[in-house]
N, C-alpha and C positions, 0 to 999 in steps of 0.2 A: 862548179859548185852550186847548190838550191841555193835559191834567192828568195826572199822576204820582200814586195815593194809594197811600201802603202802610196795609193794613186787615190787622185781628184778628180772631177771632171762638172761641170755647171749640170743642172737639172734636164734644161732644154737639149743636150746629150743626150741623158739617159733616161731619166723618168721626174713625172710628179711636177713636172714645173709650172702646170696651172695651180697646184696647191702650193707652192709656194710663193710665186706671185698674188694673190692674197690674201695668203697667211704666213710671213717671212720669219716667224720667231715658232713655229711648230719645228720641230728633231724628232728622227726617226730613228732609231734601232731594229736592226734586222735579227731576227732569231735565228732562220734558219739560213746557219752558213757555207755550208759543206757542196759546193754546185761544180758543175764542169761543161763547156760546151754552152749549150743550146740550155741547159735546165736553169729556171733562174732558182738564185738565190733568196729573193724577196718576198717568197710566199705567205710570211709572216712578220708581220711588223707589229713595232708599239710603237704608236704616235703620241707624242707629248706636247702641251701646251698652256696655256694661261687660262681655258676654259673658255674663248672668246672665238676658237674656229670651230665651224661647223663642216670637220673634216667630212662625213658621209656625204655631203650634199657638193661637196666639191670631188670625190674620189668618182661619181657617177658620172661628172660629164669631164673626165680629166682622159686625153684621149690615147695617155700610155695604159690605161688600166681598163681591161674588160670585165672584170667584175670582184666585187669587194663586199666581205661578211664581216661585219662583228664579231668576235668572239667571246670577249673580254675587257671589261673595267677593274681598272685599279689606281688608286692615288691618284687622280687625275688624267692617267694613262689609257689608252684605247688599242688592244689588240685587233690588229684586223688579218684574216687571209686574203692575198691578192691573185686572178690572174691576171698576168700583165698579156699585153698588145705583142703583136709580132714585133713591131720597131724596137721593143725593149730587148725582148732574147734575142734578136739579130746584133744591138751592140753591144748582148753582152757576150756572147761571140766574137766579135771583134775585139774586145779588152781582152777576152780572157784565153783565146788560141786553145793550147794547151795546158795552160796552166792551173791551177785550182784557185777558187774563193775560198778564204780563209772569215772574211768581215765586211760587212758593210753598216753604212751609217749615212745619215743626211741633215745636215742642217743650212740655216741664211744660203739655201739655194744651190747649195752642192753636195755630191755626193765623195764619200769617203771610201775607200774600200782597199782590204789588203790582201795580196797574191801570191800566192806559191809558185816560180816558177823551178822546173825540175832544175836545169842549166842560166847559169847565168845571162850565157849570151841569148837565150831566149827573150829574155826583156828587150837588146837591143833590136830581135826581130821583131817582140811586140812592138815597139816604138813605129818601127816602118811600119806595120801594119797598119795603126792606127792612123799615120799621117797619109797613107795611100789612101782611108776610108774616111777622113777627114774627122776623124774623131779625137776631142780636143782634151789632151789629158796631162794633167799634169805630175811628177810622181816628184814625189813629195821627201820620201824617206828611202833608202835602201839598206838591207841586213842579209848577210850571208848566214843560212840555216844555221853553219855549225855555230858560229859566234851565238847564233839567238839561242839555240839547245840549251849551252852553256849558262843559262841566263837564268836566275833564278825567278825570274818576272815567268815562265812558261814552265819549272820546277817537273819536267820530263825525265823520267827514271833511263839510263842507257836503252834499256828493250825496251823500254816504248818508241825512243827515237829511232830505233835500228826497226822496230817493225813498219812503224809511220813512214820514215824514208822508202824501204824497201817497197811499201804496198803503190807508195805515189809514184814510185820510178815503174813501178811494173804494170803498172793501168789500171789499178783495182781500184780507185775512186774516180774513174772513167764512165759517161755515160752512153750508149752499154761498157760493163766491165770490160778489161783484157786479159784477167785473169781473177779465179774463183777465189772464196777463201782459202777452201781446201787444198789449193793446189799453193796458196802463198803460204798456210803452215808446214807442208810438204819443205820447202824452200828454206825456211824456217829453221825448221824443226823442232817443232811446237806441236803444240795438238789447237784443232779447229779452235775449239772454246778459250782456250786462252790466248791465240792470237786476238779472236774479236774485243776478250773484256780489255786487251793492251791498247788495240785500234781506237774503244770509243773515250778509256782516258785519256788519250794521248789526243785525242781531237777534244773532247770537253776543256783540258788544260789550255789547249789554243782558243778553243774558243772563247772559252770565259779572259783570258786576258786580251786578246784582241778586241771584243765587245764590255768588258768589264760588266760582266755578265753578273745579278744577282739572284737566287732562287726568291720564288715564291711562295709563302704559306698559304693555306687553303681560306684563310681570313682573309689575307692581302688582296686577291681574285677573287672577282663577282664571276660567275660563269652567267649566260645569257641564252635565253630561250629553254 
């Protein structure tokens, strides 16, 4: 059965732990969640705090991060695009095997993040993995897909969860793919265009409750430069 895990792990794990050593009351949200493999997740963040970190002047000498843009102000918020260091996509490799990122988050020095694993006993394999690579993680919560479908908190229509499942089981949000769109409406029996618009509700629906994701109006964001 798909598995749901939301996992922990200290910063000096994964990333950013010179920025939070100090500045321990900055939270991060991740935008972009959708990763597999080797691809991170964290290319985009909103950094939040009390106005008192001078996040840019720590993200440049912080040695999981090779380089970091502004994008965006708002409400005391700072978007930035990251790329991270090899050390960072190599453990996120290590957490994530085969499984998919669904969410990540960071605050008081840990990171937050939640997993799609296709089978359940994948987890147990992740776990070995993680303890052969010495990677210190804790999981926190466990949810069997179907129970969570079910849930009104993710308010997923049946075809969007039967195509979400089907695409995740069959490697389409693999990086490279394992199989084209075309060939997963095929499977289907859908047409190309309507599979895609079921794929990205059905990933927005996840991800805005996983991240408690809110839009932004064109007043709420400064854009910069």
């Amino acid at each position: 059965m798909t598995t749901i895990a939301e996992l922990r792990t200290p910063a000096e794990q994964f990333a950013l732990e010179t920025l939070f050593e100090r500045y321990s009351n900055v939270t991060i949200d991740v935008l972009r969640t959708a990763a597999h493999g080797q691809e991170t997740p964290a290319s985009l963040l909103w950094f939040n705090n009390d106005g008192s970190a001078d996040v840019e002047s720590v993200l440049d000498v912080d040695s999981s991060v090779e380089a970091a843009t502004l994008l965006a102000e708002s409400n005391g918020k700072w978007l930035y695009q990251l790329t991270w260091a090899s050390s960072v996509r190599d453990t996120l490799e290590t957490l994530l095997g085969d499984a998919t990122l669904l969410g990540a988050s960071a605050e008081n020095g840990r990171w937050q993040f939640r997993v799609l694993f296709p089978r359940h006993e994948q987890l147990t394999t992740a776990h070995d993995r993680w303890e052969s690579n010495d990677l210190r993680i804790t999981v926190e919560r466990i949810t069997e897909l179907d129970e969570t479908f079910g849930d009104s908190e993710f308010a997923l229509t049946d075809e969007q969860k039967e195509a979400f499942v089907i695409a995740h089981r069959r490697g389409y949000f693999k990086v490279p793919r394992d199989v084209t769109l075309t060939e997963l409406a095929d499977e289907i029996g859908i047409t190309q265009q309507a599979l895609s618009e079921r794929l990205r509700r059905a990933h927005n629906s996840l991800a805005e409750s996983t991240l408690h994701l809110t839009e932004l109006t064109e007043d709420e964001v400064e854009p910069l430069g």
